[in-house]
N, C-alpha and C positions, 0 to 999 in steps of 0.2 A: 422543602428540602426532603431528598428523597431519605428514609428509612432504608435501605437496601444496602446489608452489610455481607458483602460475596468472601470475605475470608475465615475459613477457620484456623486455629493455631494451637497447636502444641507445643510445649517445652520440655525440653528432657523425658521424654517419656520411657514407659518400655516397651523390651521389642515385644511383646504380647498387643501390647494397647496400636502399639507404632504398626503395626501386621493387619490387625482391623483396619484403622485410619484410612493407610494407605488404599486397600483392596475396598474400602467404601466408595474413597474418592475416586479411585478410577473407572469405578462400575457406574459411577456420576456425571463419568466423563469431564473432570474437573481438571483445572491445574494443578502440581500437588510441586511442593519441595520440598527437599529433605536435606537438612545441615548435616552432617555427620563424619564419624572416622570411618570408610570404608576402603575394600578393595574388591575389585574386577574383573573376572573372569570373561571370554569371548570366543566362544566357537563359531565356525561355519568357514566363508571362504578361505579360511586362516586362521589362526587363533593368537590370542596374546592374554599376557596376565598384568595387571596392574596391581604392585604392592601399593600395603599400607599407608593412607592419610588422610584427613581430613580437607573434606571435598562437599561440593555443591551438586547435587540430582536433583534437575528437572524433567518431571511426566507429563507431557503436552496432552492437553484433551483430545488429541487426535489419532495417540498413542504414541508418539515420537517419543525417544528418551536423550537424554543429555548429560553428559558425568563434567563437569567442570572442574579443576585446579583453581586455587584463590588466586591465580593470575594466567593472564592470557584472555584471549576473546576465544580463540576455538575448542570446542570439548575436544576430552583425551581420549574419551568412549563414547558415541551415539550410536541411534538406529533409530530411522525412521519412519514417517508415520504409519499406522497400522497393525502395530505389535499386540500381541496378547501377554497380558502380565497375571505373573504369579507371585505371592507372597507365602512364604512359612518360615519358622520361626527351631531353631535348633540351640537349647542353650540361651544364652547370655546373645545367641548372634541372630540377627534379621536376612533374610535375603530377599531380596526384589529380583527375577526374572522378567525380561523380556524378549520374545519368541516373534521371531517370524518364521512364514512356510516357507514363502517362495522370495529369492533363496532362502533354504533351510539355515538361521542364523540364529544365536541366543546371546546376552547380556544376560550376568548373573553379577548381582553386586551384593555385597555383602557387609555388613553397619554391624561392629560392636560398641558402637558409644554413636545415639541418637541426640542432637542438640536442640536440633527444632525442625518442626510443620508445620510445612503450611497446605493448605487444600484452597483454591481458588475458583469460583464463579463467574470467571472474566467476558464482558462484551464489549467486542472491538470492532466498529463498523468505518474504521478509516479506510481510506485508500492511501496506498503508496507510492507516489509520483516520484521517479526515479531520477529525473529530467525537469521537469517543468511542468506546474498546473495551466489552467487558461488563465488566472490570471497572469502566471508568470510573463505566457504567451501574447497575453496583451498587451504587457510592459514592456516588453522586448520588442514587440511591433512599432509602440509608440516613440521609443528610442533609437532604434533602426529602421524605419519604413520599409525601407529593401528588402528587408526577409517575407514583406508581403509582393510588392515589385517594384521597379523600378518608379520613380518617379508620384508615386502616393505621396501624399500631404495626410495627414490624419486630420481633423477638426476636431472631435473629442472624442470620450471614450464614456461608455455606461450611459449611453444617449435612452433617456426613458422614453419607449412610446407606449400606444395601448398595450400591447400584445407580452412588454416586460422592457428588457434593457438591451440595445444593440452596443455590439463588445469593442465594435471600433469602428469609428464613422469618419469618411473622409471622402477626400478629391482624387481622379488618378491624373496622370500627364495627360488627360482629352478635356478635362475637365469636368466627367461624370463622375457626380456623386458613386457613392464605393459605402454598402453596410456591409462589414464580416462579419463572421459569425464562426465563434473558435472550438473546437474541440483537441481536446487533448492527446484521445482513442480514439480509434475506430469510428466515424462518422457514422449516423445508423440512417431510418429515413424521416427519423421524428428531427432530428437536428434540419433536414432539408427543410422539412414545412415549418419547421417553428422559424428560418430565414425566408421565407415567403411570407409569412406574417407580418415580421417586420418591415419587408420589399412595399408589402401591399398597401402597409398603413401610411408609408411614408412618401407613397406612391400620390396620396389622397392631398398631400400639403405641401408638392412642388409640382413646378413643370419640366422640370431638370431632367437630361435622361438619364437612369439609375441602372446600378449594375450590383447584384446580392452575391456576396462568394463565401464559399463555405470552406474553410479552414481548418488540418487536420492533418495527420501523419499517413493517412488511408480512408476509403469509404466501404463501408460495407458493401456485399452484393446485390448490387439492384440499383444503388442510391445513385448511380450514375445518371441511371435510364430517369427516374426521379430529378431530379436538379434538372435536366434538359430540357424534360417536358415544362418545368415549372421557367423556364426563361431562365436559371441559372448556375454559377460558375464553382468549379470546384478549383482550388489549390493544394497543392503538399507541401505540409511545413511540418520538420522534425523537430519536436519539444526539445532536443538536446539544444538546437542551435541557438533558439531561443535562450538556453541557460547559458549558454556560452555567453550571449551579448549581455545579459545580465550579470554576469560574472566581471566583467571590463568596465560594465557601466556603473557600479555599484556606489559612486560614490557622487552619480549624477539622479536628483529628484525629477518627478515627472511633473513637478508643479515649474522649474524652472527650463523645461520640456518647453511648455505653453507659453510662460511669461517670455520668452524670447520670442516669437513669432509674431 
């Protein structure tokens, strides 16, 4: 289990201590939060002033800032990423500044009652599939065949040969075998040859004639000339529609997919 404790925390502090904190964390490039009663000042295309309350600032390692209200989902004051931040300390009161050049814009926010901080070490290496992953894309194939063409039969899916796993293996209306092979993004030219691999292996353990098609919302530059040369076949399929047939099907399993066939 890993040792690795990314948060530090404050409570109640003062705006002396909360002043360092803050201005550590960001020269850290950390996430930082701050609980507190403040209010808002905003120059640049326009200005506005936000009175007194207790509110939620978030400082994104990127520089982004964020003023939150204890309800609602949209901040009341942002600015995004790239800001340079200032902190000092006047009295009983904090302010956080943050400054962009271009355009010339500033947040200045100002804390006389600090509640808590936090400072953050966050790593986040997801992706956000807006639409549909491949698997989504597989399940939605295997449930609609159409959205890959007409008249496909699938046989199964996550078929293991040497090379790894082919994503959907089937029949089309000629009666050739059919390996897809899915991406989600942007096809590159390593997806082409990693479906030549499979073409090739699978080429060795029938006499079927076989057809490799590479599946995708678009192909990079070049990957066209790539597939052709290699004997094969590119389609476009938009992850949404895929989420769409998964959205309808939801309450149909892909084990019961099979057992009817």
């Amino acid at each position: 289990m890993s040792n690795r404790n990314p948060v530090d925390v404050l409570e109640n502090p003062t705006v002396e201590n909360a002043a360092e904190f803050i201005k550590t964390a960001v020269s850290e490039r950390k996430v930082v939060i701050v609980v507190g009663n403040c209010w808002v000042d905003y120059k640049g295309r326009a200005s506005s002033k936000l009175e007194s309350g207790e509110r939620i600032v978030m400082i994104k390692e990127d520089g982004s800032v964020l003023v939150h209200r204890p309800s609602g989902y949209e901040p009341v004051n942002w600015q995004p990423a790239g800001c340079l931040f200032q902190t000092s300390t006047k009295g009983e009161t904090l302010r956080v500044r943050a400054i962009r050049r271009k355009p010339s814009e500033r947040v200045s926010i100002f804390f006389d009652r600090i509640y808590l901080l936090c400072a953050m070490r966050l790593i986040d290496r997801g992706e956000f599939s807006l639409h549909a992953s491949e698997s989504d894309m597989q399940k939605a194939i295997l449930l609609d065949p159409s959205l890959f063409e007409e008249g496909f039969e699938p046989i199964s899916y996550e078929k293991k040969v040497e090379p790894g796993f082919v994503d959907v293996y089937g029949v089309d209306k000629n009666g050739r075998l059919v390996i897809v092979e899915l991406k989600r993004r942007t096809a590159g030219r390593d997806a082409a040859l990693q479906l030549a691999k499979y073409v090739d292996c699978i080429k060795t353990v029938t006499n079927r004639e076989l057809r490799g098609v590479l599946v995708a919302p678009r192909l990079a530059k070049g990957v066209q000339t790539v597939l052709s040369s290699l004997g094969l076949e590119f389609k476009a399929l938009d992850p949404k529609k895929c989420a769409d047939v998964l959205r309808r099907s939801e309450s149909r399993k892909l084990v019961d997919f099979f057992d009817a066939k």
